[in-house]
Each structure stands twice: as structure tokens, then as C-alpha cells.
C-alpha positions as CSV (number, residue, x, y, z in Angstrom):
1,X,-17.1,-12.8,13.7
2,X,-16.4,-9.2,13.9
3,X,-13.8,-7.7,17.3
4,X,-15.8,-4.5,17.4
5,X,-14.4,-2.6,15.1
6,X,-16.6,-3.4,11.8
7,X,-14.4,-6.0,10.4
8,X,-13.0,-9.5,11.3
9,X,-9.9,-10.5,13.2
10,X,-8.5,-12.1,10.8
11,X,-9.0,-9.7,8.0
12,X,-7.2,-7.4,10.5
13,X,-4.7,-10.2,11.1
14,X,-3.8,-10.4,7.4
15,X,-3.5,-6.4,6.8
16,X,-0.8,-6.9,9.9
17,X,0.9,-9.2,7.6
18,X,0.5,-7.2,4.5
19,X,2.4,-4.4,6.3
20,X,5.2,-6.6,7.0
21,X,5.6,-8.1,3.4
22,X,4.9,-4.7,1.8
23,X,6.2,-5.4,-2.3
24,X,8.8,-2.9,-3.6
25,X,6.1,-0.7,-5.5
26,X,3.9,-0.4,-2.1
27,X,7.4,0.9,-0.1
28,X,8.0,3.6,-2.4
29,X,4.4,4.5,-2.3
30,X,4.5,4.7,1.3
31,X,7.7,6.8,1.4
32,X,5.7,8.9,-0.5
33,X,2.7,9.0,1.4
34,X,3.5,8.2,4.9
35,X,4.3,10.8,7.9
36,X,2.0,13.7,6.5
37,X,4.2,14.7,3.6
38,X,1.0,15.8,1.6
39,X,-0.3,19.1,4.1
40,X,-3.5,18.4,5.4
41,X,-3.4,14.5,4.3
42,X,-3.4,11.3,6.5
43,X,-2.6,8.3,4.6
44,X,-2.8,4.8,6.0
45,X,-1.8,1.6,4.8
46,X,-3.0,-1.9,3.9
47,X,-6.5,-0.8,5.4
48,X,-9.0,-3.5,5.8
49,X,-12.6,-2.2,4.1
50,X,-15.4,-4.3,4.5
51,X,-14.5,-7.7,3.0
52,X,-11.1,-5.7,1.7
53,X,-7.4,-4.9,1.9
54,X,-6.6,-1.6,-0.3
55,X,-2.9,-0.8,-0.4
56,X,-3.4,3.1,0.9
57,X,-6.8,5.1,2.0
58,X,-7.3,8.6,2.9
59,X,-10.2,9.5,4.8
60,X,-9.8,13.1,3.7
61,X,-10.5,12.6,0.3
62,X,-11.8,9.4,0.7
63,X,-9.5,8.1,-1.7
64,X,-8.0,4.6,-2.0
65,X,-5.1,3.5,-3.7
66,X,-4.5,0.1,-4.9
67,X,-0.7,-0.7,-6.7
68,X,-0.3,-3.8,-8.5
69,X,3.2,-5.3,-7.3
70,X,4.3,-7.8,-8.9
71,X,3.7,-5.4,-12.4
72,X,5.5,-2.5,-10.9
73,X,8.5,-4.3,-9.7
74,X,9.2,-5.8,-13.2
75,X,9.0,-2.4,-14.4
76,X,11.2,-0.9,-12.2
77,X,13.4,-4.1,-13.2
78,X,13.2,-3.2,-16.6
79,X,14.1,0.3,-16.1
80,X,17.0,-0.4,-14.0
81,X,18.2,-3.4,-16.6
82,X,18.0,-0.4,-19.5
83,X,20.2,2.0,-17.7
84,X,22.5,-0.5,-17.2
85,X,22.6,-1.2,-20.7
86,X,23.3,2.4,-21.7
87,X,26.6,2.6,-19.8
């Protein structure tokens, strides 16, 4: 059942939640992206399209951007856990 505005409630119930429980890779993305800090650009976040969540979409550019979490957290783990190491 669609609420008028060309995808369901509870797709757009879930992108709520998304927002909420943003991973750590997403917040530094949105820091990034958020507030117009590209010129010209409006970026939103966990946008429901179609049958889909993406992470970030610009209807500028028509770009989406999806980050994989759970990949970039360990990563950043990783980095952090080396520096540490060095001193």
C-alpha cells in the first residue's frame, strides 16, 4: 500500500529508523555531505527508492551512494589499532 508519495509506509518507516541507527562509516559520510557543504548540492540520507533504501542520493546529479558499514568500521578499527601500535 503506498501513502501517496510513490513508496510504502513502512519502507518509509524503516528509512526513519535507518537515520536513527546510522553505522559509523554512514556518520562520517553525512558530516561530509550534509548541510550543503558541496556548492550547489543537496544530499539526503537513507532515501527510500522504489523497493530501496540507498545510504545518500542527490537529485542534482542523480547520484546514489551506498557505504558498506560493517566493512568500513573494521577498517577504521584497524587503522586506529595500527596507530596505536606505532606509539
Amino acid at each position: 500500500m503506498s501513502d501517496g508519495s510513490g513508496f510504502s509506509s513502512p519502507l518509509k518507516e524503516r528509512s526513519r529508523e535507518l537515520r536513527r541507527l546510522q553505522t559509523i562509516a554512514e556518520k562520517h559520510a553525512w558530516y561530509l555531505l550534509r548541510d550543503r557543504r558541496t556548492p550547489g548540492l543537496k544530499f539526503r540520507r537513507q532515501v527510500p527508492i522504489d523497493d530501496f533504501i540507498v545510504d545518500f542520493y542527490c537529485d542534482e546529479l542523480k547520484l546514489i551512494i551506498e557505504i558498506d558499514g560493517d566493512v568500513h568500521e573494521r577498517e577504521v578499527k584497524a587503522g586506529r589499532d595500527k596507530v596505536r601500535m606505532k606509539n
